[in-house]
C-alpha positions in Angstrom: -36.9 -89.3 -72.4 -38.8 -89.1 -69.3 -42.7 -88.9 -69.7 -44.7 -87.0 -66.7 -49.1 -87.2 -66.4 -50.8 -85.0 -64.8 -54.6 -84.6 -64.4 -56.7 -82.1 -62.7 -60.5 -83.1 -61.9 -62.7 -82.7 -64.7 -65.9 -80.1 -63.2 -69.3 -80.3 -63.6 -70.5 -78.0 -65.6 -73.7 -76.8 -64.0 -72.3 -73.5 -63.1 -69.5 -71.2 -64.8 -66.1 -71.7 -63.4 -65.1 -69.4 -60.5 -61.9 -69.0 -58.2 -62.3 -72.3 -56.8 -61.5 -74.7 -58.9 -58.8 -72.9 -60.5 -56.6 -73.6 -57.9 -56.5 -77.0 -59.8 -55.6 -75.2 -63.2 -52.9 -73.5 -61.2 -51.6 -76.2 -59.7 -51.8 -79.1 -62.6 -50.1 -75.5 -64.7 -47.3 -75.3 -62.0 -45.9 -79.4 -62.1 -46.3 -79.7 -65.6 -44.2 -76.5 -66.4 -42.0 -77.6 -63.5 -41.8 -81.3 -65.3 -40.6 -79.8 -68.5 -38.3 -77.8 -67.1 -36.7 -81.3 -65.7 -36.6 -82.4 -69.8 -40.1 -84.6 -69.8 -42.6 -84.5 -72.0 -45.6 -83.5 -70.9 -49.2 -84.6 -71.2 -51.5 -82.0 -68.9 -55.0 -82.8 -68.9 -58.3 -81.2 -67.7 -61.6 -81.2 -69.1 -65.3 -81.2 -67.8 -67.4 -83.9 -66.7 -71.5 -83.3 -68.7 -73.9 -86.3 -68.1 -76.0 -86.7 -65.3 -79.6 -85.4 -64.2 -78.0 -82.0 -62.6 -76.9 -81.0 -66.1 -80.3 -82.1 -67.8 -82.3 -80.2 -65.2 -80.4 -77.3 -65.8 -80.4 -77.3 -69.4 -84.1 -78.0 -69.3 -84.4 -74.8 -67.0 -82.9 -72.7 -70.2 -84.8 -74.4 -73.0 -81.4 -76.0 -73.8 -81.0 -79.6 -75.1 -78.4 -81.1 -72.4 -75.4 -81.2 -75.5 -76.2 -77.2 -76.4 -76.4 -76.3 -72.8 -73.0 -78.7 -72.2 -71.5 -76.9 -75.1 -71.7 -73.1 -73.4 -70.3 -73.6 -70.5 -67.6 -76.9 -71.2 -66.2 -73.4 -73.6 -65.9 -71.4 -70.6 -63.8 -73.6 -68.6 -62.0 -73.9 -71.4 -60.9 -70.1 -72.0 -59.3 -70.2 -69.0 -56.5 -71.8 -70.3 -56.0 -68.6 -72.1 -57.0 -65.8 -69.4 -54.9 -68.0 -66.8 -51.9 -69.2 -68.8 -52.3 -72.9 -68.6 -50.4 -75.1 -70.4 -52.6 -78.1 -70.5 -52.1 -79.8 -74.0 -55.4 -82.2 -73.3 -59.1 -80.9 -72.7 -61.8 -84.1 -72.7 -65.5 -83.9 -72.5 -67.3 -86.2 -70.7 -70.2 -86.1 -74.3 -67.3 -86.7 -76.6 -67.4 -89.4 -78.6 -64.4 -91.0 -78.0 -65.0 -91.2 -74.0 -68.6 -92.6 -74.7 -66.6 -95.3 -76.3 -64.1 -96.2 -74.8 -66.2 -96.1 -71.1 -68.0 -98.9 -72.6 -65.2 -100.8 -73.1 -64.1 -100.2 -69.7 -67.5 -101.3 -68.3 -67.0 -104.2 -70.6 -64.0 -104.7 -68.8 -64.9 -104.6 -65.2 -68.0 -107.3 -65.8 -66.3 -109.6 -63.5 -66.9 -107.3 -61.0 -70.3 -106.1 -61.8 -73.6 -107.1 -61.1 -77.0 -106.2 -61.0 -79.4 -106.0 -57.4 -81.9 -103.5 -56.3 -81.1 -100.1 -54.0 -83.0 -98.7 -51.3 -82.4 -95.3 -50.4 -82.0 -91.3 -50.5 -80.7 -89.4 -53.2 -79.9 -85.9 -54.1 -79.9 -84.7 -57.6 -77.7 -82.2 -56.6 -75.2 -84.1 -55.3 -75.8 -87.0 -57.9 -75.4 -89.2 -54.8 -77.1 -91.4 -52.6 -77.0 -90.9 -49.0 -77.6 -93.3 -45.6 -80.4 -93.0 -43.6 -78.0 -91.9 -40.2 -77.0 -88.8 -43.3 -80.3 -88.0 -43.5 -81.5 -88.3 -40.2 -78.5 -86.0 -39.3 -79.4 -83.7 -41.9 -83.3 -83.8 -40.9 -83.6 -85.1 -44.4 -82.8 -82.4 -46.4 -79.7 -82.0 -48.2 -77.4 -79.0 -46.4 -75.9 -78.0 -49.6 -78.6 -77.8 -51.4 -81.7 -76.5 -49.5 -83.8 -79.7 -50.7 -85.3 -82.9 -49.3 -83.3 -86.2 -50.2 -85.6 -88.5 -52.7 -86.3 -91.7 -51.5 -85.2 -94.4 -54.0 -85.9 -97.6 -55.0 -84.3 -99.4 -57.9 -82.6 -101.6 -59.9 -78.9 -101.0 -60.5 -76.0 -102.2 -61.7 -73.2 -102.4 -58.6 -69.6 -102.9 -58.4 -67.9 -104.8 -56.2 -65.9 -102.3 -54.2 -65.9 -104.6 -50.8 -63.7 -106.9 -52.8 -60.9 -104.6 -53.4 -60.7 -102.5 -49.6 -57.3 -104.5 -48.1 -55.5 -103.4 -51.8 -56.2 -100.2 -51.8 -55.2 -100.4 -47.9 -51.9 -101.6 -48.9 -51.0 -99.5 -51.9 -51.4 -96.3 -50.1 -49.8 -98.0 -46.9 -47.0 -98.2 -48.6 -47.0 -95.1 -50.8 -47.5 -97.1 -53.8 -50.6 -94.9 -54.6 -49.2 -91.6 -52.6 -52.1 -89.6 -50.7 -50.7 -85.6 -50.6 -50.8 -84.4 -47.7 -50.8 -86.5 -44.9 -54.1 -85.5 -43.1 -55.8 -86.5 -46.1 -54.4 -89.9 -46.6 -55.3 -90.7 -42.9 -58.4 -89.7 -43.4 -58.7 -92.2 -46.2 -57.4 -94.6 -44.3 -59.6 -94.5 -41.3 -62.8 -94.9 -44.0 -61.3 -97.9 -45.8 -60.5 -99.6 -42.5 -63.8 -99.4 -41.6 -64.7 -101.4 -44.7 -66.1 -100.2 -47.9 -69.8 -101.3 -49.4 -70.1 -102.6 -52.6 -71.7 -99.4 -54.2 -74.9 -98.5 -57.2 -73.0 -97.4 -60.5 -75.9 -97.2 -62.9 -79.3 -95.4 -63.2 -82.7 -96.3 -64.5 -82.8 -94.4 -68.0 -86.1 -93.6 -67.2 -84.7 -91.4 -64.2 -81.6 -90.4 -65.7 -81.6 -90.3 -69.6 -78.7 -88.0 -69.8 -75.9 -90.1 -69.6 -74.0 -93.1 -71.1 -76.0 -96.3 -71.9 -74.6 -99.2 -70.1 -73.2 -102.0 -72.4 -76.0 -104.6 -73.3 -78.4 -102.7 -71.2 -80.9 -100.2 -72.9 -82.6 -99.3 -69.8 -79.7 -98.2 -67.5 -76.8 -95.4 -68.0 -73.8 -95.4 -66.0 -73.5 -93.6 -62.9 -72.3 -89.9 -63.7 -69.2 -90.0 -61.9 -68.2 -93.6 -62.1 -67.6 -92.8 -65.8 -66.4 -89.4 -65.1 -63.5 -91.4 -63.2 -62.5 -93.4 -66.5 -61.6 -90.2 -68.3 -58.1 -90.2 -66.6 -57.4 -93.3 -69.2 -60.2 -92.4 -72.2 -58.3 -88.8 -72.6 -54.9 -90.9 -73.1 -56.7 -93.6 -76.0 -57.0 -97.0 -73.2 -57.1 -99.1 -74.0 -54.8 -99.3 -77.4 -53.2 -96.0 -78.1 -49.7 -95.4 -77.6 -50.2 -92.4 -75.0 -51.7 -94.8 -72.8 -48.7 -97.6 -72.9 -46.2 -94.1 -72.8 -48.1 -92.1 -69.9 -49.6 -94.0 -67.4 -49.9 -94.2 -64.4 -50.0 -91.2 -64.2 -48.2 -89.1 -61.8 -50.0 -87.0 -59.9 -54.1 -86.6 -59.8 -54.8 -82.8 -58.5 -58.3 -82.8 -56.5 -60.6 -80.9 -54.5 -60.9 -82.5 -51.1 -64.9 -83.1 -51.6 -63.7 -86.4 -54.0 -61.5 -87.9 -52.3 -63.6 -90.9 -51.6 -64.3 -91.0 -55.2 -60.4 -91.0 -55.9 -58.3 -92.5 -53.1 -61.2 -95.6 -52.4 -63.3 -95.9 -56.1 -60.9 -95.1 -58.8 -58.1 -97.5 -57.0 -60.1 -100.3 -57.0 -61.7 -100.0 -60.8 -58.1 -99.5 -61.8 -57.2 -103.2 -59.8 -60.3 -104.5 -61.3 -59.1 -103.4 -64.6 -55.5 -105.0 -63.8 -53.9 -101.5 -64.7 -51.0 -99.7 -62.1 -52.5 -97.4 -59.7 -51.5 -93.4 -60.2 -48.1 -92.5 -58.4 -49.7 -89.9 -56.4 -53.3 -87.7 -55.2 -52.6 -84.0 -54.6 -55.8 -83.3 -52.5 -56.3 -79.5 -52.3 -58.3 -77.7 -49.7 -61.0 -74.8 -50.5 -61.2 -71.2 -51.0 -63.7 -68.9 -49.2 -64.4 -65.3 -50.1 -64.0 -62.7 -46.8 -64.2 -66.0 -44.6 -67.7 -67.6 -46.3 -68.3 -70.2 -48.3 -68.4 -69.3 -52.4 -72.3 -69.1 -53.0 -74.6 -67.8 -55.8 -77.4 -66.9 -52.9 -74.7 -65.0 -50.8 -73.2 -63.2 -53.9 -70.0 -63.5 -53.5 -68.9 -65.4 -56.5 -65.7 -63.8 -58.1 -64.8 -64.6 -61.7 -61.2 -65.1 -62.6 -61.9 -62.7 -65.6 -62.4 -60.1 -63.1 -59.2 -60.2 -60.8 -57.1 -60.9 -64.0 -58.0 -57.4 -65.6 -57.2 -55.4 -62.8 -54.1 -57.2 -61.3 -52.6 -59.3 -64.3 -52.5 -63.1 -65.0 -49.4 -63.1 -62.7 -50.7 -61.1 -60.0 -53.4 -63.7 -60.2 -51.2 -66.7 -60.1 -49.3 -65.2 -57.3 -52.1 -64.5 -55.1 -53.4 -67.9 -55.5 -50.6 -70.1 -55.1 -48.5 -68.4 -52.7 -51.5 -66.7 -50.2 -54.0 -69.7 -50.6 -52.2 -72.4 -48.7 -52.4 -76.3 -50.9 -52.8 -77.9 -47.9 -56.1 -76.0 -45.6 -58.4 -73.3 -46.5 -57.6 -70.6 -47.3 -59.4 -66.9 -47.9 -59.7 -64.0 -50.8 -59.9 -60.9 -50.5 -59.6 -57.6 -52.7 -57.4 -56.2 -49.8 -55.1 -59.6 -49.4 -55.2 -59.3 -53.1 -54.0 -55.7 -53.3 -51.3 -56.2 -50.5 -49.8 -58.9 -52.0 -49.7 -57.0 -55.2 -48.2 -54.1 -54.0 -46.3 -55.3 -51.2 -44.4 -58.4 -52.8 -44.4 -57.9 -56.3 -44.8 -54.5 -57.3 -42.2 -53.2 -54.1 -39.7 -56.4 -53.6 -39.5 -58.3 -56.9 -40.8 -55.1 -59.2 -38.5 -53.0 -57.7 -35.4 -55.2 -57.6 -35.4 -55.3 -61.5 -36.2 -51.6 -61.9 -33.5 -50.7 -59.9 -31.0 -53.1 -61.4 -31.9 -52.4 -64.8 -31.3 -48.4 -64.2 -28.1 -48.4 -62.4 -26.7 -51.2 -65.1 -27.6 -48.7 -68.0 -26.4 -45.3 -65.5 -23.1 -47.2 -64.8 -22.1 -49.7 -66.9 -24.0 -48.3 -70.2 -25.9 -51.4 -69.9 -23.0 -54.3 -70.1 -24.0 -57.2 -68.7 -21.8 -59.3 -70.0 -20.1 -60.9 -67.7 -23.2 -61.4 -66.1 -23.3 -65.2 -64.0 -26.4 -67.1 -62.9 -26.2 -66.8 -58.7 -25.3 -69.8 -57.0 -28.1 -70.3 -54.6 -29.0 -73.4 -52.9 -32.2 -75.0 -54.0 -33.1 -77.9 -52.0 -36.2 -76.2 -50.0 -38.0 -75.2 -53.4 -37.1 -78.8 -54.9 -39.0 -80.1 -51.6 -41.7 -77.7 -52.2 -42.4 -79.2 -55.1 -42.2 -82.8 -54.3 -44.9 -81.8 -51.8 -46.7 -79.9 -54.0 -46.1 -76.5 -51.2 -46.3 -74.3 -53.9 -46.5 -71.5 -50.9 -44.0 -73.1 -49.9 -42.0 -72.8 -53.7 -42.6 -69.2 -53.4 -41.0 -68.3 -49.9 -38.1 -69.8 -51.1 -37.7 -67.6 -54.5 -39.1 -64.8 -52.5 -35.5 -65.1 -49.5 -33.6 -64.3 -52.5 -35.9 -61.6 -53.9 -36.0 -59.9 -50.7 -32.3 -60.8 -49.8 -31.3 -59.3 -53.3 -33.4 -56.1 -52.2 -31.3 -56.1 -48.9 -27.6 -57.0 -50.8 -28.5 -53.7 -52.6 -29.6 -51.6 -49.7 -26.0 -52.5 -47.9 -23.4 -52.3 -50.8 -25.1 -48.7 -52.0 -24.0 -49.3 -55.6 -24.4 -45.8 -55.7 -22.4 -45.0 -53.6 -19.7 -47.2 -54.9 -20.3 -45.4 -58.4 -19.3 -41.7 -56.5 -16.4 -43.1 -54.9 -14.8 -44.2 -58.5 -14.2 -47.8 -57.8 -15.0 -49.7 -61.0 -14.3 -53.0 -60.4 -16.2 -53.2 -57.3 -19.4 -51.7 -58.9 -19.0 -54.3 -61.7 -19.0 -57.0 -59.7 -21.8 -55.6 -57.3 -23.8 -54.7 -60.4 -23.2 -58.7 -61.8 -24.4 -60.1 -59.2 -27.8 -58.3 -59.0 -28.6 -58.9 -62.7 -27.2 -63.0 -61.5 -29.2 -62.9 -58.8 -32.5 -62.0 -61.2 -31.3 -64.2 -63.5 -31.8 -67.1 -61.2 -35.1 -65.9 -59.5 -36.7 -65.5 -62.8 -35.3 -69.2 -63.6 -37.1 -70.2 -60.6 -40.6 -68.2 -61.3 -40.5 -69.8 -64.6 -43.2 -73.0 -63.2 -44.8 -70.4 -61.0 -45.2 -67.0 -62.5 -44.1 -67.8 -66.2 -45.1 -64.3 -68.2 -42.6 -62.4 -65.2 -39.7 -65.1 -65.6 -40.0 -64.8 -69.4 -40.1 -60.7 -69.2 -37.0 -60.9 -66.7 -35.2 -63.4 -68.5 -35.8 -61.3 -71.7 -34.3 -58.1 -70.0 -31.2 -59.7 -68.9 -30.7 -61.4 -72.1 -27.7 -60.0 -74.3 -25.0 -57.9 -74.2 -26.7 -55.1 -72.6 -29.4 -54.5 -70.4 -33.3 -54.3 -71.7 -34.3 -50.4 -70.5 -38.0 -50.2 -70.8 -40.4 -48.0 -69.5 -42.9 -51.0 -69.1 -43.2 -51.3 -65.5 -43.3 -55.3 -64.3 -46.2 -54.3 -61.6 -47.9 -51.4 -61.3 -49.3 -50.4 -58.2 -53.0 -50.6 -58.1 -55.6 -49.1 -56.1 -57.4 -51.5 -53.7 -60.8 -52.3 -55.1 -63.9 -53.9 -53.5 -65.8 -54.8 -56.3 -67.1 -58.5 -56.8 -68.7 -59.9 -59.7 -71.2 -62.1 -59.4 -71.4 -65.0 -61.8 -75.1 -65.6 -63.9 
């Protein structure tokens, strides 16, 4: 049996989750539904990435040990599995155990190309980075994102040799060996790693940074936050000796926000050739969400939480919004009123209405008989496309032609019209073709919008027709209210 591996990013937890980064839910959700569908199994993993001096200066703000303060909000990202429908069957922390260990054994195994020299140069705790001294010259040396001047650093770290593996990692995504998604981003990864990559600092003093992973053989030093953050594509998976690891990887597609790219299309490539292990098949790099065209920000107060939009709209009318009005590829922007218009406009008044009106003339007509009922033949090669190229926009306006051309099929034949004139057989076979033609969209929503596909599928299951008076999508109000996250 086939075997499919996809990954989101794993967050830092020094906030609660908002909008943002569950586009990356969404989308890891969306190709591992649509992979089971095909007959694989499955392994979808996210988690949250919890060392590092941001996360101990936070916790130390609460009176929180870093692990108690780790605990709270690693739990929140995790109940949005529930209040979003995800169907991840991994979640790995960055504190447990098992990913402590086994990093070491990756650092173990990348010795050859580590080594240990002194850095000079600016930092951000924020950003747990270092910066150049043209970055922050540019940024009249304070950091843009957040509103503090860069730290200037010198120390004794542990680097790897990242220079040494530049013309492989050229060649692998040359070659779409190691796929970038979408094209703008993979040339924009090219153009950095022609102009050569640095050998770069992946460890920290302890006596700076004590939060974090100790370094193998080396008390006084703890690996880089995100260099170890990158291993937990393998650790959640068992490398090096566990089966998953031999069944799952590489893994098929990586799903991240474009702010790591570097990190993933120049870094984790060459730690994975250093580790003589195959490359991931493909990077889905996702653009950014704004909030009434501005940047999502604690200081402007426009932070929305998922739990908010869910309760008024649905997990679907979530999921809908998100992937079909926030385009994969740029930037995209929420708003209550898109939100609303959507809503009411595409689900509640096409696809809503479509099964509401099937459903009652099957039951005035037919008595409910659907019997003879057929799946529609439609053709599908633009939503298989969309998929390939993770367009899940893309996905949608092609289930959405035969929503609204369903709508349209209806509006011409006039089944009730057909009904008053006393021709039978014509209204059966008008009627069977509407509940085929829902049968198929809801087959095709099942990746997508899977509570809807399962409540369609469920109403045109059987001998007769499901009447309800549950109502797929009521209309809502449009509402302005934000919620800003604490």
């Amino acid at each position: 049996m086939k075997r499919y591996y996809v990954t989101t990013s794993i967050p830092y937890v020094n906030a609660d989750p908002h909008i943002g980064f569950t586009l990356e839910l969404l989308y890891g959700d969306v190709l591992a539904r649509y992979a089971r569908l095909q007959g694989a199994e499955v392994i979808f993993s996210t988690g949250t990435d919890e060392h590092g001096g941001k996360i101990a200066e936070k916790a130390a703000s609460l009176q929180l040990h870093p692990k108690a303060y780790t605990d709270q909000v690693s739990q929140r990202f995790a109940d949005l599995k529930t209040l979003l429908n995800i169907s991840n069957n991994r979640f790995i922390r960055t504190t447990d155990r098992s990913h402590e260990q086994r990093a070491q054994i990756i650092w173990q195994k990348l010795k050859r190309d580590i080594y240990k020299g002194s850095y000079k140069g600016w930092y951000c705790t924020g950003d747990e980075a270092f910066f150049t001294d043209s970055e922050v010259k540019a940024n009249n040396g304070v950091c843009p994102a957040h509103k503090q001047p860069y730290e200037r650093v010198e120390e004794d770290n542990y680097f790897f040799k990242l220079s040494s593996y530049t013309d492989e990692v050229i060649k692998a995504i040359e070659s779409n060996a190691y796929r970038i998604i979408p094209a703008s981003r993979r040339n924009e990864i090219l153009s950095l790693l022609k102009g050569g990559l640095d050998d770069i600092s992946i460890s920290r003093p302890k006596d700076k940074i004590s939060w974090g992973i100790s370094v193998p053989g080396d008390n006084t030093q703890v690996m880089y936050v995100w260099f170890e953050a990158l291993m937990n594509y393998i650790t959640v998976l068992g490398y090096p000796e566990h089966n998953d690891f031999t069944h799952y990887w590489p893994a098929d597609v990586h799903v991240i926000g474009k702010d790591i790219l570097r990190f993933h299309a120049a870094i984790w490539p060459a730690m994975l050739l250093s580790l003589d292990i195959p490359l991931p098949k493909a990077l889905f790099v996702h653009s950014f969400i704004t909030v009434e065209g501005q940047k999502i920000s604690k200081s402007i107060g426009n932070v929305v939480h998922p739990r908010e939009v869910v309760q008024k709209y649905g997990v679907d009318g979530y999921r809908y919004f998100f992937l079909r009005h926030i385009p994969p590829y740029e930037d995209g922007d929420f708003s209550w009123q898109r939100l609303n218009a959507a809503y009411n406009n595409e689900l509640a008044n096409e696809l809503g209405n479509a099964v509401q009106r099937t459903v009652a003339m099957v039951d005035r007509y037919l008595g409910g008989d659907i019997r003879e009922a057929k799946p529609a033949e439609h053709d599908s090669a633009d939503y298989e496309q969309a998929f390939a190229n993770c367009r899940f926009d893309r996905a949608f306006d092609a289930v959405w032609e035969q929503v609204r051309g369903l709508n349209q099929y209806i509006d011409e034949e006039k089944p009730w019209v057909i009904a008053q004139d006393g021709d039978e057989e014509h209204l059966k076979e008008v009627l069977m073709y509407q509940v085929g033609s829902l049968i198929t969209i809801a087959r095709l929503l099942a990746p997508l919008l899977p509570d809807t596909a399962e409540k369609i599928q469920a109403i045109f299951t059987g001998p007769k027709v499901k009447v309800s008076r549950e109502v797929l999508f009521p209309k809502q109000e449009e509402s302005h209210s934000q919620t800003i996250v604490k």
